[in-house]
Structure formats: C-alpha cells, structure tokens
C-alpha positions as CSV (number, residue, x, y, z in Angstrom):
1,X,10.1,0.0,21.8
2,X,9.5,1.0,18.3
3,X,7.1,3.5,17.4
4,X,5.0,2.6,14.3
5,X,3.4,5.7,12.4
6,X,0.4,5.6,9.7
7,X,1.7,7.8,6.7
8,X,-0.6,8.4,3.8
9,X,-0.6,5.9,1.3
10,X,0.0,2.4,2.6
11,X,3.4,2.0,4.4
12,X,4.4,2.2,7.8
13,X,7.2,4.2,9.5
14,X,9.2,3.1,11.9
15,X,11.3,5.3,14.2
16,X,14.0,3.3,16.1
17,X,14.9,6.1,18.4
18,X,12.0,8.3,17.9
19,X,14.4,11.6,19.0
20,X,14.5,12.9,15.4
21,X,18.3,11.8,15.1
22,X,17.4,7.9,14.6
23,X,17.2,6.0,11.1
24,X,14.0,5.5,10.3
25,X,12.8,2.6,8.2
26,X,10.1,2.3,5.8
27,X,8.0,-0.6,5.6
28,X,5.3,-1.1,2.6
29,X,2.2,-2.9,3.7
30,X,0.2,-4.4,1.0
C-alpha cells in the first residue's frame, strides 16, 4: 500500500516503497 504524507503547503506525498530508496511522487491538491 502506498503511504500518503501531509507536507506543508497543499500537496501530498506519496512513497511507493516507503524504505527511503523508492521514487516518490508529488501530487498537488487544490
């Protein structure tokens, strides 16, 4: 499963593997 994180500001982050090592995408949320 992928783990969604609240940054500040208003986008998500998403961590695909969540190890450190993954890619993690960035998703803006208006």
């Amino acid at each position: 499963m992928e783990k969604w994180r609240w940054r500040k500001g208003k986008h998500l982050v998403v961590n695909g593997d969540g190890v450190g090592g993954g890619h993690d995408s960035v998703l803006f949320v208006f």
